[in-house]
MARDRENLUM-788400 format. One record per residue: residue in three letters; x negated, y, z negated of N, C-alpha, C in turn. Coordinates in pm, whole numbers, plus 50000, padded with zeros to 5 digits. Atoms other than C-alpha are relative to their C-alpha. Example, Ala and Ser with C-alpha at 12.3 -4.5 7.8 and 13.67 -1.06 7.14 Angstrom:
2
ALA499114988150000487704955049220499105012050000SER500824988150006486334989449286500775010949927
REM end
This chain:
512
UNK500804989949931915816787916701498844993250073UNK500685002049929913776778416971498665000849984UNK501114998249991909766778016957499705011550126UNK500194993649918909916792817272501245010250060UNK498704991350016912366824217254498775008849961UNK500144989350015911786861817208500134999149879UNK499344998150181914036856216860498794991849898UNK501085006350050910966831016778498755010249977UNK501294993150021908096857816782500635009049917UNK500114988150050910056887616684500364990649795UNK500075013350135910916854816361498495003949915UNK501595004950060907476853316316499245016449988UNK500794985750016906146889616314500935004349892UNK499154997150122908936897916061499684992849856UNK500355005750100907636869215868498815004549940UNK501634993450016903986881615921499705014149860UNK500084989650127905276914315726500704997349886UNK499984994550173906606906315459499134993049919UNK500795006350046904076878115395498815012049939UNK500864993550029901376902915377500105014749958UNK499944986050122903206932415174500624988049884UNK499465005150146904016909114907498984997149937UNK501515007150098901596903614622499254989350032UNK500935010949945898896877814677500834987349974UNK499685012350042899856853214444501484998150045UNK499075004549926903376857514574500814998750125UNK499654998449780903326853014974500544986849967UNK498805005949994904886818314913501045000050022UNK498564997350020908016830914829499975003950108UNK499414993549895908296848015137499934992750099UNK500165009749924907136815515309501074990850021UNK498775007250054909976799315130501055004450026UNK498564993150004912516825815228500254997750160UNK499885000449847911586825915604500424986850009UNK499705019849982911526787915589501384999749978UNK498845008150072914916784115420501135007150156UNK498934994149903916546812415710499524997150113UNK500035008549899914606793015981500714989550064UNK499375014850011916306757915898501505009150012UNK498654995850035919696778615840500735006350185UNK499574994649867919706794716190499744986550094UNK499815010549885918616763216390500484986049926UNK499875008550108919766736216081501545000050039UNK498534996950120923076753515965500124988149953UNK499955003550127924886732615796499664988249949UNK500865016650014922666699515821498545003649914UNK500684998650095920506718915579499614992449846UNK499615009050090922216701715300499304986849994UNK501285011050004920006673215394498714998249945UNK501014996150060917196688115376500165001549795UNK499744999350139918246697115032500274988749939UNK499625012350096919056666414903498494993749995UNK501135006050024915536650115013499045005949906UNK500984995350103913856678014833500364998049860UNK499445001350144915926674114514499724984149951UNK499595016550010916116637314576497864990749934UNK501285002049988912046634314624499285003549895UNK500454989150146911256663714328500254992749898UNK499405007750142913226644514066498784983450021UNK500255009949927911766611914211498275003449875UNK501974994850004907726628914163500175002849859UNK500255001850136908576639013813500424990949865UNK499385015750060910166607313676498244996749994UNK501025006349998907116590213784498755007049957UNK500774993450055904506616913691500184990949889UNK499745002350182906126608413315499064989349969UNK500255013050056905486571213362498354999450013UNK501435001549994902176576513461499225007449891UNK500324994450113901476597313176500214990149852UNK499735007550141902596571512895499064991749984UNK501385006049978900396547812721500074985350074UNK499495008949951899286518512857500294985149944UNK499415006850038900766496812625501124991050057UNK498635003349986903686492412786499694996750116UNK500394994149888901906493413113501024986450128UNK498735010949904904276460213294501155008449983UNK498934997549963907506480613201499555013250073UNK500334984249902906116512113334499654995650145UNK500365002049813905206497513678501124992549973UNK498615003849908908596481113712501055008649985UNK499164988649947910286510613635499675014550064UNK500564989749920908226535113825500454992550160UNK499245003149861909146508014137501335001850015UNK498484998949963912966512114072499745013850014UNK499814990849886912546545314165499225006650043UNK500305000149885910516544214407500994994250114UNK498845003849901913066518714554501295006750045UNK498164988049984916406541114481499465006450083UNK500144991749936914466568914649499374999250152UNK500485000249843913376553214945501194993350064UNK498655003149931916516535214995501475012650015UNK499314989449943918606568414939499555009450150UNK500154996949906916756584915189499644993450151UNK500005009749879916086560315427501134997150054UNK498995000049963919486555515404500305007150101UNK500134988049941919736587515514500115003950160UNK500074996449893918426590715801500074985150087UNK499445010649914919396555515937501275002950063UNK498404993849943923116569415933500165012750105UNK500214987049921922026601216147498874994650128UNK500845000149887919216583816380500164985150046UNK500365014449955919956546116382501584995450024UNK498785003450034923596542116295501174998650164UNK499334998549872924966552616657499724987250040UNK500835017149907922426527816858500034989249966UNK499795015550029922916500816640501534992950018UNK498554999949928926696504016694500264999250140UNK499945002749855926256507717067499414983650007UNK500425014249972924206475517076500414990549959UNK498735012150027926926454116870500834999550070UNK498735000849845929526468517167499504995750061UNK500125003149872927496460717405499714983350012UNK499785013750004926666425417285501024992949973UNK498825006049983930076419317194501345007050046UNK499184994149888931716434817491501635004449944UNK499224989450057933686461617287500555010050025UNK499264993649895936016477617507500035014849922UNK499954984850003936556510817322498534999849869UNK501124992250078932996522717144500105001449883UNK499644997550137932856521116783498965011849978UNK501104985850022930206556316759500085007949927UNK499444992449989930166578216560498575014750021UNK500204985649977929126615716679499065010349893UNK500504991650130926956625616414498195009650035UNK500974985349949924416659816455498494992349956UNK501694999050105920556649716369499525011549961UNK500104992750030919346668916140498495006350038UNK500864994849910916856695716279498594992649830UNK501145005050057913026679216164500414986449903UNK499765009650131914456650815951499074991249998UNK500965005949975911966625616073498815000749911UNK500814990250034909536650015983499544998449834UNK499794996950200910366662015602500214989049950UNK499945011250080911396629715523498824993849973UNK501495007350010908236611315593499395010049942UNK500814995450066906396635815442500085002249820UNK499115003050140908446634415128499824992249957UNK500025014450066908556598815074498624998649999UNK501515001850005904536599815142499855005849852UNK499884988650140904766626814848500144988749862UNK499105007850105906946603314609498534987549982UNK501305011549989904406571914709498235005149916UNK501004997750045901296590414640500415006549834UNK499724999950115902676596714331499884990949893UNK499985013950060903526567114212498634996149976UNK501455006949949899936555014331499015010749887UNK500944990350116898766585714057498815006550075UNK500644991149891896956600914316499695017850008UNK500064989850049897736633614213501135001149865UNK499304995950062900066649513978501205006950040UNK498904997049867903616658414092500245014249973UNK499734985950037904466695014146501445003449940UNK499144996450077906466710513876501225011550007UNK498514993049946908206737414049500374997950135UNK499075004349928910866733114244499965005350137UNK499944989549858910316762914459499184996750084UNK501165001549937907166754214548499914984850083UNK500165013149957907826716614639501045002150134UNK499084997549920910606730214853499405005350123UNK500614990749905908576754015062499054987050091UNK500805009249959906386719815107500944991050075UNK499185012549932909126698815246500775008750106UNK499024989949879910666729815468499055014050093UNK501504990849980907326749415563500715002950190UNK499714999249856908946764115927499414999550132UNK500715008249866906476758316182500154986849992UNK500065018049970905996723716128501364994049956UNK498445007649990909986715216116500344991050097UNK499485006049891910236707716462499194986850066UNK501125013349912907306683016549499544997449904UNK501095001950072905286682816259499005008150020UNK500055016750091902776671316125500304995149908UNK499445003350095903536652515873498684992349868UNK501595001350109900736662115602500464994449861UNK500455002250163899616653215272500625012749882UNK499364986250088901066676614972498785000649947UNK501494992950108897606677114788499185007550117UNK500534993049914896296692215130500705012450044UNK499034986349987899016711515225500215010449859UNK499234987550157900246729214878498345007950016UNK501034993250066896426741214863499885011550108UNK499644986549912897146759815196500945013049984UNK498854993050008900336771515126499965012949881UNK499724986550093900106785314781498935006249942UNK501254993750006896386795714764500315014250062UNK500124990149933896156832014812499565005050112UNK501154995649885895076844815164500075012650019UNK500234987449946894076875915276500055003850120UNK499625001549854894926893615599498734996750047UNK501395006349895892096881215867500025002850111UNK500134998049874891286895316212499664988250057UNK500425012249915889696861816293501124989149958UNK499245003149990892706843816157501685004250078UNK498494998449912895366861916347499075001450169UNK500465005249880892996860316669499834980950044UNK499575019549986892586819716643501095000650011UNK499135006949977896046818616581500905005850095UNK499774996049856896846838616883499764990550098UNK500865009349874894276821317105501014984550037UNK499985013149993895966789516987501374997950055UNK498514994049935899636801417052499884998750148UNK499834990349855898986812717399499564988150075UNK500285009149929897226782217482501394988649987UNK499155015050035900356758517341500725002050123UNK498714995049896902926782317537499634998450171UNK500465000449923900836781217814499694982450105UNK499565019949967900986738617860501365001149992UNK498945001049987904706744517755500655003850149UNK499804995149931905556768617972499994999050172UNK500495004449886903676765418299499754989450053UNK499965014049979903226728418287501194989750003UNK499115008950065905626710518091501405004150051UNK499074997249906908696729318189500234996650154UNK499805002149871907936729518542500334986250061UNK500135011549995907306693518532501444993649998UNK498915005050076910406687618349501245001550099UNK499295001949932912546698518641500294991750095UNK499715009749881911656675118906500434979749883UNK499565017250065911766643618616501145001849970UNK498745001750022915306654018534500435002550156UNK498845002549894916546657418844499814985150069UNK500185018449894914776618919011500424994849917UNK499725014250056915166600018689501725005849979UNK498064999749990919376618218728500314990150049UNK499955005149899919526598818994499034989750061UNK500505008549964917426572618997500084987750125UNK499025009249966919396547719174499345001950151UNK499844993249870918946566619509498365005950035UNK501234992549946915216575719509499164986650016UNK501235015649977912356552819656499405002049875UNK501155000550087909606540519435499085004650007UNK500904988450003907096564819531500905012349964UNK499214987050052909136595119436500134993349842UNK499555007150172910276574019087498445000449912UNK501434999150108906276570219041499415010949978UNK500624986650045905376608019079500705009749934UNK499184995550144908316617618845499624990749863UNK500785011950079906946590418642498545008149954UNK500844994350052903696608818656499555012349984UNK499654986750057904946640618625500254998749859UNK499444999850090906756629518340498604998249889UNK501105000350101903476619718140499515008949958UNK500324984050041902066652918197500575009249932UNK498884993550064905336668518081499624995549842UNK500265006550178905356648317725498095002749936UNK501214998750003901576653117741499595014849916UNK500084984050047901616691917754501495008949948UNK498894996550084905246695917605499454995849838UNK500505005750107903606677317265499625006449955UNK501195001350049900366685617238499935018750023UNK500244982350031901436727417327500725000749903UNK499644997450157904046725117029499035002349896UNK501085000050050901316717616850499235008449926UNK501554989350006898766741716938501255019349911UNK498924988850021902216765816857499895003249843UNK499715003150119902816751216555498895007149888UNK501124999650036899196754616484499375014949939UNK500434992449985898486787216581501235009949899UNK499084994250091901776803716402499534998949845UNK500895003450124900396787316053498545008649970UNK501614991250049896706803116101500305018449991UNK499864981549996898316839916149500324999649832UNK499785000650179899356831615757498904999049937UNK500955004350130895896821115695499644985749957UNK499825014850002897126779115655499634995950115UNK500915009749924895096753415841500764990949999UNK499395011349981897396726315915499084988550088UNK501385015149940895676688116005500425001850120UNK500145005249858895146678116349500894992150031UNK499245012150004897566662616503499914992350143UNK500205002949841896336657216874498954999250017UNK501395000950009893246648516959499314995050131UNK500884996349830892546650517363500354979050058UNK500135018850004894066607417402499994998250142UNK500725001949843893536614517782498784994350017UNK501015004550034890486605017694499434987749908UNK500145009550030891126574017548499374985250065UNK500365009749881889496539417655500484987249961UNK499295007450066891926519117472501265000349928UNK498374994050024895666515017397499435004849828UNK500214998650140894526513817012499305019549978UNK500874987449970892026547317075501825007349985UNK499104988249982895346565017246501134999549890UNK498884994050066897836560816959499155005149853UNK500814995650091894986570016735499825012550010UNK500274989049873894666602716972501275007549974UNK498514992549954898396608716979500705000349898UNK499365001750183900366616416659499214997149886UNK500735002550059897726615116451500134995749819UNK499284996150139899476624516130501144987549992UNK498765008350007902546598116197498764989649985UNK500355008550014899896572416239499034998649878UNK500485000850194897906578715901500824998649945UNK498955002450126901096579815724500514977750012UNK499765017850029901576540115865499314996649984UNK501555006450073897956530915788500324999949870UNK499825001650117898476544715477501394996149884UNK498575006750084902426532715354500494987950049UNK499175012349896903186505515595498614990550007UNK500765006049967899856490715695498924991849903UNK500825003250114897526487315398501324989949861UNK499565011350072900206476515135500594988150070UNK499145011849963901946451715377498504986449989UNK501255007549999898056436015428499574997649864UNK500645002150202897346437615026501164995049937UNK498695007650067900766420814985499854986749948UNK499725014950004901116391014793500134987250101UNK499295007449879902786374015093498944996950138UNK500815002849917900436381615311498555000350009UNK501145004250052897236373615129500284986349985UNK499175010750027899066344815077499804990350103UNK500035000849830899486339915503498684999050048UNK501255004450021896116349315490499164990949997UNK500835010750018894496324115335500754982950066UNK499125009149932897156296415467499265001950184UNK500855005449843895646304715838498805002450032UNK501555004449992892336306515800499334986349952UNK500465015050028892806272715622499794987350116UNK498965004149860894466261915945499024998550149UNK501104988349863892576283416222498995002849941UNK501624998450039889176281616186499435008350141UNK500614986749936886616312916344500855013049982UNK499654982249978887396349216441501234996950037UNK498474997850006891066342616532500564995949890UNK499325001950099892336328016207499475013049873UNK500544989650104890216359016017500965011750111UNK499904991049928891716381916285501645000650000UNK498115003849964895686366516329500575006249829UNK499874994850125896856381015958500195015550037UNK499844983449955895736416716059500425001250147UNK499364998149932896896412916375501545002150015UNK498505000050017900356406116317500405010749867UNK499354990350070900676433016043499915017150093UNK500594991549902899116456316297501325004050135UNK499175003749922901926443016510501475007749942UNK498854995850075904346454016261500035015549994UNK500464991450012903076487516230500685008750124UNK499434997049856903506494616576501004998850092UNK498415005150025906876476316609500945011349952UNK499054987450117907796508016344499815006550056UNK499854985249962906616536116528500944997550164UNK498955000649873908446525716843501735004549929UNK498925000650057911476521916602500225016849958UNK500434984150045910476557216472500805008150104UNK499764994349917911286571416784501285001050040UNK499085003949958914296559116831500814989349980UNK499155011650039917026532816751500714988250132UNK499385007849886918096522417095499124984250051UNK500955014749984917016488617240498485003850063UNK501294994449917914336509317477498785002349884UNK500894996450049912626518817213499184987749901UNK500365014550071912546486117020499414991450111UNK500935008649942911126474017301498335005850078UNK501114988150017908516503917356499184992349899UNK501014998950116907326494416994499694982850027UNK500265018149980907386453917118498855000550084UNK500615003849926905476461717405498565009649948UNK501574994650066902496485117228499644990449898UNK500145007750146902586458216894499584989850102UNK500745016049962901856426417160499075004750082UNK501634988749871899046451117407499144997749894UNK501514998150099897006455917075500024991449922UNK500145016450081897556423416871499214993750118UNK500405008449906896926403117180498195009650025UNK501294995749928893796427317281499014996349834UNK501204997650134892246426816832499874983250050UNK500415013250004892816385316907498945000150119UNK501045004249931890756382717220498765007550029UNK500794987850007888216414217162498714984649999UNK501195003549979885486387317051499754988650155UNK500565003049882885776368517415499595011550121UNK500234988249902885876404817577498695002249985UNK501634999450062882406408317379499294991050111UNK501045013349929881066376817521499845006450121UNK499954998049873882376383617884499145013750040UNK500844984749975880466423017834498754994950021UNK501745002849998877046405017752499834990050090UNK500135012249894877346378918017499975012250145UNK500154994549897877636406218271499255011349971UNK500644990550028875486430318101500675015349992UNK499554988349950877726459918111500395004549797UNK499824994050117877596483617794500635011549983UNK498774990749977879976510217669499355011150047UNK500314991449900877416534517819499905002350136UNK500005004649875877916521218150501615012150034UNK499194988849974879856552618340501184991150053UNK499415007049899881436529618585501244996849937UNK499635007250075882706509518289501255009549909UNK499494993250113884026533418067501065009650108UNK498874999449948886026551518396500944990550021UNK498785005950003887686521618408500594993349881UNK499264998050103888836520718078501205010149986UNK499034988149992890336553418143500964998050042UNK498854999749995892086544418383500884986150001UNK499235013450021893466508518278500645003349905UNK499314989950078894386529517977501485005849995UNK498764992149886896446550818182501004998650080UNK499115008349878898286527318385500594990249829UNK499795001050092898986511918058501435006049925UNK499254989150049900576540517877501335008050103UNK499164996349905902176548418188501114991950010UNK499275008649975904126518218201500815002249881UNK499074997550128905396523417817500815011950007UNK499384987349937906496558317970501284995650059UNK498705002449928909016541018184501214997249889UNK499075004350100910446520817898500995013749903UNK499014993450100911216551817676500535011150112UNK499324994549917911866573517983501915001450101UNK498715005449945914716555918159501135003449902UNK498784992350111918506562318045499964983349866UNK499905012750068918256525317916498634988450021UNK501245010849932915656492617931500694996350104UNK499695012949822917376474018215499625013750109UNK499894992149896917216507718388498585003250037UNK501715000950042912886508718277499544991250120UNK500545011949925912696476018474500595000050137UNK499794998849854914536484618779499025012650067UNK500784987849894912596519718865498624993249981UNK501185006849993909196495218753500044990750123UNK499555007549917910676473418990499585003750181UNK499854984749888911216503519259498675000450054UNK501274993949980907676517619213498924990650122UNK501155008849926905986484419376500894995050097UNK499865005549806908256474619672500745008150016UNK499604992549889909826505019786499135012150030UNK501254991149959906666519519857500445008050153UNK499624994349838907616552120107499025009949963UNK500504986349984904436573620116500085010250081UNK499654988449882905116594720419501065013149849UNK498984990550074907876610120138499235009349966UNK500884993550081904876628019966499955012250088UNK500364990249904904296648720287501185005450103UNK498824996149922907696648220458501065014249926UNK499354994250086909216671920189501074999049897UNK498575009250100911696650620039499355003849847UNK500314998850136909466664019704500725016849976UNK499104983250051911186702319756501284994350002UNK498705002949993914266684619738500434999749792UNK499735011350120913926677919322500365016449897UNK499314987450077914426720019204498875008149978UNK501274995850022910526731919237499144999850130UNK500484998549923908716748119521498774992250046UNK501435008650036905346739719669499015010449914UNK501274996650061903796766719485500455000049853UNK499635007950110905326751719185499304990649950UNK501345010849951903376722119281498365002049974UNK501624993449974900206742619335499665000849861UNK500044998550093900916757418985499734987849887UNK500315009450115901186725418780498664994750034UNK501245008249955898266709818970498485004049938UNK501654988050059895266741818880500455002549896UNK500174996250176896986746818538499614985649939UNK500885015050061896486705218474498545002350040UNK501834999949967892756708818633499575010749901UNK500914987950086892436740518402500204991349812UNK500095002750104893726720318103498854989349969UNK500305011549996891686686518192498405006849986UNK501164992150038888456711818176499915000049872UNK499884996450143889466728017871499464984149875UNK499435012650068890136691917696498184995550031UNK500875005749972887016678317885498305004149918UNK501084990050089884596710417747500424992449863UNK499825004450147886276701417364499354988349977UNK500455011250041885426665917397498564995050032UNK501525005249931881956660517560499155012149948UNK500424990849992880816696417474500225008449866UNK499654996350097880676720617201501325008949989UNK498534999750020884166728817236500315016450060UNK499574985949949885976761217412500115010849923UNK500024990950091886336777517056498765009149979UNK501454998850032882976780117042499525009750123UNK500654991349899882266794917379500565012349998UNK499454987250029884686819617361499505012549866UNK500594986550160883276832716957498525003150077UNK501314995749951879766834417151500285018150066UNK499824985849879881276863717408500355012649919UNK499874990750052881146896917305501595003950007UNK498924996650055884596912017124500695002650148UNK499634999149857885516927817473500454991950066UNK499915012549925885406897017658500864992949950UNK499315013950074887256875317399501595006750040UNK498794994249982890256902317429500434998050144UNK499145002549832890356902017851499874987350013UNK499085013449959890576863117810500794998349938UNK498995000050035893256871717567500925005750105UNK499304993449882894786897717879500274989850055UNK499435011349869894536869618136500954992549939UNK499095011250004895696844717959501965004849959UNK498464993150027899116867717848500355002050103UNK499474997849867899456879118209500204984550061UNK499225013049900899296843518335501194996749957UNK498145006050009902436832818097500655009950006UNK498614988349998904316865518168500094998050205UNK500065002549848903586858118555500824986750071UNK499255013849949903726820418618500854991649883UNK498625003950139906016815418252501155003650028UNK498844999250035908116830618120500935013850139UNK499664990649834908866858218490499884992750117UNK499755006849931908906831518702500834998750063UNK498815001649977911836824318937500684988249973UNK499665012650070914596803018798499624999249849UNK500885006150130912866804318431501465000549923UNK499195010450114914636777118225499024993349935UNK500915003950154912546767317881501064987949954UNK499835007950084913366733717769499884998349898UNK500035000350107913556723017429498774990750003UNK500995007850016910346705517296500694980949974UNK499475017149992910536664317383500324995649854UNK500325010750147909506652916998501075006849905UNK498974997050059912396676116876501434989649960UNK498795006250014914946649616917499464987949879UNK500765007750043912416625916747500525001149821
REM end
């Protein structure tokens, strides 16, 4: 079921009632019931997955609860058998979803390196959110282990946490001692919680819709056909396409977001305005917020507190003397980190080389940060310097743009020919000749994405420099707050979803 569908609201208003005719203490259950016939209508029968991680994860959390409960007498066999399963359960599910997200691409890339005339592939469905529930699962299991909390004892309730239906399709991918306190804490209905989570709705659908869609037609039809378009046309589907993933993302999101607060649940942040970044490190700090705490905290910290590489550690600082032999250690785990979320994304070579080319941008930039220092105070220029800090933005931007191609294209070799494109088949006249109504989107299509990006780049701009749009809006009297609820419903029933032509893509990070 679609986020963006009719069957999606009238979903969610059905859910709304029975959540709030069911006893306090038991609106869960009804969280748990919608959830389970959410996954079942857009899942079917790759549900079974789901089910196994929760069974697989549950058993997992109360094993280890036990061991953490015994005395500590024993306390060496209890930490080596609290790691065997941790290991079973990260290698069953990891398994898992290697055979459903990695298993194809790694098979294509043994044909293609050993020129394998008929395709060994096989055809297998991803399961809807797996990404998702998994990582948040195995975070679950981990912080367990780590005794962090205590593992939850019913079943029902751990279930509802690993299948919670807004956040299936994108995330985020929270904490269970944060989440469960949303979920199965009693709430009460709320006029100011089903207005936020309106406001927040209307704004997601409203980047989906009017932006991201629109966008989305001219980048599928140039990068169809790449082959055949100059490199100015390739670079403003190129920077269409950013905008698209930009406000296709970051309105799930606000969807995701805003669906959750009509319940009452506050789900974490998972976007955080990375247009506004002045550094590759800043923007993946900005962007996925939730995926990248979960590698700080499972991937990043123990690989750095590892034996091995305390070990490495001290071996190149014996070696490398100053700030690069204290710096090369965390760089290269940093490297690794970022290596994974490329991999995350995807199994194909593009993406393994996505996560190559963000892991050597920000290694290479933590190693030479203290000559960037020097070179700042030798020219006097400080991060309050305006000048300075726009061109962060946009070196940033040109940056991120370029990693766009890589996961954009149908393949890498195909990344490096339209990069190729962009700088010598420079044809600007195209911009103005019309060869841009040629791609499935008028000019007041054009017009449209252009004043709804300038209306978002406000919005975004007020949040971040300013006390934020939430804020201006609770100032305005009740009246007022409702006719910028009117407008903003008439704009997506106007230039949305009544539009001519209206075709709703599926959200990008869905395939993810």
């Amino acid at each position: 079921m679609s986020f963006v569908s009719i069957k999606f609201i009238g979903f969610v208003l059905i859910s709304l009632f029975l959540y709030y005719i069911m006893p306090m203490k038991k609106r869960w259950i009804s969280l748990l019931l919608m959830s389970t016939v959410f996954y079942l209508i857009g899942g079917g029968k790759t549900i079974i997955y789901l089910i196994f991680t929760t069974i697989s994860t549950y058993f997992a959390g109360i094993l280890l609860g036990k061991y953490n409960s015994c005395e500590k007498s024993n306390e060496a066999m209890i930490k080596k058998k609290k790691k065997i399963v941790v290991a079973i359960t990260l290698i069953a599910n990891f398994g898992m979803l290697f055979l459903f997200k990695y298993l194809s691409p790694v098979m294509g890339i043994f044909n293609s390196i050993f020129n394998v005339d008929e395709p060994a592939t096989l055809n297998l469905i991803l399961p809807l959110g797996i990404s998702f529930y998994m990582f948040q699962s195995i975070g679950y299991v981990i912080d367990v282990y780590r005794n962090k909390y205590k593992p939850e004892r019913n079943i029902f309730k751990f279930a509802l946490f690993t299948s919670f239906f807004p956040q299936v399709v994108q995330g985020p991918i929270s904490r269970f001692d944060s989440l469960s306190k949303e979920l199965f804490e009693p709430h009460h209905f709320s006029y100011d919680n089903i207005k936020d989570g309106i406001i927040l709705m209307m704004w997601g659908y409203f980047k989906k819709l009017i932006i991201a869609d629109r966008a989305a037609v001219v980048v599928n039809a140039v990068l169809g056909d790449y082959t055949n378009q100059s490199g100015t046309i390739i670079l403003i589907a190129m920077i269409l396409y950013c905008i698209q993933l930009y406000t296709d993302f970051s309105g799930g999101i606000d969807i995701t977001r805003g669906v959750s607060k009509l319940f009452g649940i506050n789900l974490i942040d998972n976007f955080e305005r990375p247009i506004f970044s002045t550094s590759l490190t800043s923007f993946w700090r900005r962007w996925h917020i939730s995926l990248g705490a979960w590698m700080k905290d499972y991937l990043f910290y123990p690989l750095s507190l590892s034996k091995t590489f305390v070990k490495f550690g001290k071996f190149v600082r014996k070696h490398i003397k100053g700030k690069v032999g204290k710096i090369l250690p965390i760089s290269l785990v940093t490297f690794i980190v970022y290596f994974t979320i490329g991999i995350w994304h995807g199994g194909s070579i593009k993406y393994i080389v996505f996560g190559i080319w963000n892991g050597v941008l920000i290694t290479v930039s933590l190693l030479l940060e203290p000559w960037f220092i020097k070179i700042k105070q030798k020219m006097k220029i400080t991060d309050s310097n305006k000048v300075f800090y726009i061109f962060q933005l946009i070196r940033t931007s040109i940056i991120v743009l370029i990693g766009r191609y890589i996961t954009r294209a149908p393949r890498f070799l195909a990344s490096l020919y339209m990069l190729k494109k962009t700088f010598t088949d420079v044809k600007i006249g195209e911009i103005f000749d019309g060869t841009l109504l040629n791609f499935g989107i008028n000019v007041f299509d054009y017009l449209v994405i252009t004043v709804a990006t300038i209306i978002l780049l406000v919005v975004e701009g007020i949040d971040e420099y300013s006390i934020g749009t939430k804020k201006i809006i609770e100032k305005q009297k009740t009246v007022v707050q409702w006719l910028i609820l009117m407008l903003g419903l008439f704009s997506l029933l106007i230039f949305g979803i009544f539009r001519g032509n209206y075709i709703s893509s599926e959200f990008i990070y869905k395939q993810f």
